[in-house]
N, C-alpha and C positions, 0 to 999 in steps of 0.2 A: 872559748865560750863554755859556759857551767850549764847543768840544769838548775832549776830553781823551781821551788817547791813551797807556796805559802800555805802552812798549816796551824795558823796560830788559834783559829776560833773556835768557841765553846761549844757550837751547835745545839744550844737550848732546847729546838722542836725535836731535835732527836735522843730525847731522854726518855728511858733509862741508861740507854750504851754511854751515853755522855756523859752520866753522872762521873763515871773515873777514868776519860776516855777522851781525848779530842776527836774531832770530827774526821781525824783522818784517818783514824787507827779503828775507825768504826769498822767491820767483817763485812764484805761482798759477795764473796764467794767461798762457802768455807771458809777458813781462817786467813785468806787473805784479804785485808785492808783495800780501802782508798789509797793508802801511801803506796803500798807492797805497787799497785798498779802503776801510779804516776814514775815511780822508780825504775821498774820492770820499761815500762816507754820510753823514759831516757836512756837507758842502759844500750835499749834496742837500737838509737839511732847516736851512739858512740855520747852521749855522754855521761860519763862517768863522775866526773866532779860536780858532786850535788850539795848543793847547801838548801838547808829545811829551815824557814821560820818557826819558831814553837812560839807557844804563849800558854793558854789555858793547858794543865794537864801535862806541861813541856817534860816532867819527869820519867810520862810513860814515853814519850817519846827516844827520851834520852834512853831508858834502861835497851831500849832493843835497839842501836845503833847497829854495836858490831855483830847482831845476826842480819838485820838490813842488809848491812856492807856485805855481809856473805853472802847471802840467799841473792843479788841483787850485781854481785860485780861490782858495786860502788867506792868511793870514798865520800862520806859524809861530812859537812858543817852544819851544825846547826847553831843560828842568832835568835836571841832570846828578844822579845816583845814581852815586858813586865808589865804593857798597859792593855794587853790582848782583851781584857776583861771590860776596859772602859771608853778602849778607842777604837776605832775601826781600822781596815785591812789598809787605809792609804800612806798609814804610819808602819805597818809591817812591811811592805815591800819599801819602804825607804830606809828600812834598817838595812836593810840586806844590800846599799848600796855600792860599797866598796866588791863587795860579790860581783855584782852584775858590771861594772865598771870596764869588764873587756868584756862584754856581749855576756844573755843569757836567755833561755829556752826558759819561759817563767810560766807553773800550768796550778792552777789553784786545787786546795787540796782535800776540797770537795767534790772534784768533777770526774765522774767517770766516763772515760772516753776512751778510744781502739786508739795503738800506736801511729795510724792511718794520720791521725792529726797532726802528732810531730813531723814528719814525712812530709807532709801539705806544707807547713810553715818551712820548711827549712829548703824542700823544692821552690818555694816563691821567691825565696833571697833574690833569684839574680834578673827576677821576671819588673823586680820593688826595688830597684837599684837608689831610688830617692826619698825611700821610706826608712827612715831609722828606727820605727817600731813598725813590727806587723803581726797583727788580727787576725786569730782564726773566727771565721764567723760563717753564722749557719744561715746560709739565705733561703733553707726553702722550710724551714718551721713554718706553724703561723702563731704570730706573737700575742700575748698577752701584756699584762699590765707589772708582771712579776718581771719580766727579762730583762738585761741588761743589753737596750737597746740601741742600733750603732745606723747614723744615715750618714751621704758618699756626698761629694762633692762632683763637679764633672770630670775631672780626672780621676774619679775611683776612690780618694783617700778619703778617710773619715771627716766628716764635719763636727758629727756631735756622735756623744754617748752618752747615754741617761738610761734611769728608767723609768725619768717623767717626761713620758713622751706616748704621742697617742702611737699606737701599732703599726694605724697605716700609713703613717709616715716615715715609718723604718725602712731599711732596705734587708735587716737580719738582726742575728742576736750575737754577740760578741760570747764566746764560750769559755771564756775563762784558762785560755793557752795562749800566750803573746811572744813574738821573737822579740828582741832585744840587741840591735845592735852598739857594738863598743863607743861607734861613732854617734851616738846618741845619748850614751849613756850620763854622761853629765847632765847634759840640758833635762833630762827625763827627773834625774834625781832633785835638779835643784825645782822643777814643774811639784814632784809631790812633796817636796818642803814647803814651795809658800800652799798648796793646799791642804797638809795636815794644819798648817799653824794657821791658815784661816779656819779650819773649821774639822777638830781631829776627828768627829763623826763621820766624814768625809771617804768615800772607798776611793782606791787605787784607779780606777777610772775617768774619778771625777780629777787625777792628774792626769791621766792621759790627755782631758780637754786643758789644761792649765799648759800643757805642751804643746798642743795645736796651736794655741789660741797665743800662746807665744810665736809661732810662726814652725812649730814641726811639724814632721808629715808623718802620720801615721797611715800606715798600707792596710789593706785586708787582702787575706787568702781563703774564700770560699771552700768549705770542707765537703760541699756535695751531699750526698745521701748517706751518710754515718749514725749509729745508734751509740749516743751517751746522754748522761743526763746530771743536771747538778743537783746534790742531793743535800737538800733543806731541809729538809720532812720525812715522816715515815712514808707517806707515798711515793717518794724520789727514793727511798731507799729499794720501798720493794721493786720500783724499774730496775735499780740498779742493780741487784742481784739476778733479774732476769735476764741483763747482758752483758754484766763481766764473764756468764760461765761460757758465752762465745767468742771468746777473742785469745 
């Protein structure tokens, strides 16, 4: 199993950092990034083999590699998204397929969250033994019309994910950290092929329903009362620096 890390988007609303800058290499805490953290989380709970989507800005990513890999413990890949700019995230995590192909720890790479969550996902493995992907989700937010929103079926697993869906009918918010198992990973990759080529606007998400809805089981693991937040906007960013400096 790898970590995996999708960092390919431009982050628009948070310009000016993003004018020469992907979203992930934007600073949280002092000079440490969103990346430096998703890193530092995988590092914490042994995984070391990390491959990073790049796209917009892929170059600043590329020049600090081997201080990453140092400051970090790692070994880096990173696959190039040349359409970062025109297609959405469903096409970036499907590049990265052959990556994920024997399981992967996949946490997006605008989310700032406590290593608490890798932890959650990978203690659920054996709780999810019929779940080939499993969902970290936050069930005790209250949702809005922003989130990417996840309802359960009666055995627990997901039915749907959207985030056109009215609030109260969610059961939580899917947080953008998903396990990945090996025994999955096919069906998963070829779920977000036929959904980038129907529709490459399309997020990562919206295959995880193209996987269900072929007949997989995605699991969820409840993260409890945790302080992280995905950061869109400069209001997401000033949360964000108010709780990377505690973890």
């Amino acid at each position: 199993m790898i970590g995996l890390v999708l960092a390919a988007g431009a982050g628009r609303r948070l310009r000016p950092y993003t004018d020469t800058l992907p979203k992930a290499l934007v600073p949280v805490d002092g000079e440490t990034t969103i990346l430096d953290i998703a890193l530092a989380n995988l590092a914490a709970v042994g995984l070391t083999d990390v491959t990073v989507v790049v796209g917009y800005r892929a170059e600043a990513v590329q020049s600090r590699v081997e201080q990453l890999e140092a400051r970090h413990g790692v070994r880096l890949t990173l696959v190039r998204n040349d359409r970062a700019e025109e297609w959405n995230n469903c096409y970036s995590l499907w590049l990265a397929r052959d990556q994920f192909a024997n399981g992967a720890l996949l946490v997006n790479g605008d989310t700032v969250h406590p290593v608490d969550i890798e932890r959650t996902l990978l203690a659920a493995r054996a709780q999810e033994g019929s779940a080939g992907v499993l969902l970290a989700l936050d069930d005790q937010k209250k949702l809005a019309d922003e989130e990417m929103k996840v309802t359960l079926d009666d055995s627990g697993h997901m039915r749907r994910i959207t985030k056109l869906m009215d609030p109260s009918e969610a059961h939580g918010e899917y947080i953008g950290a998903t396990l990945i198992e090996a025994s999955a990973a096919a069906a998963l990759a070829d779920a977000l092929e036929q959904t980038w080529r129907r529709d490459p606007d399309l997020y990562y998400e919206d295959g995880y329903q193209t996987f269900v809805d072929d007949g997989g089981v995605v699991g969820v693991a409840p993260i409890g009362q945790q302080s992280w937040v995905e950061v869109d906007n400069h209001d997401d960013l000033v949360r964000a620096r108010e709780i990377a400096c505690h973890y």
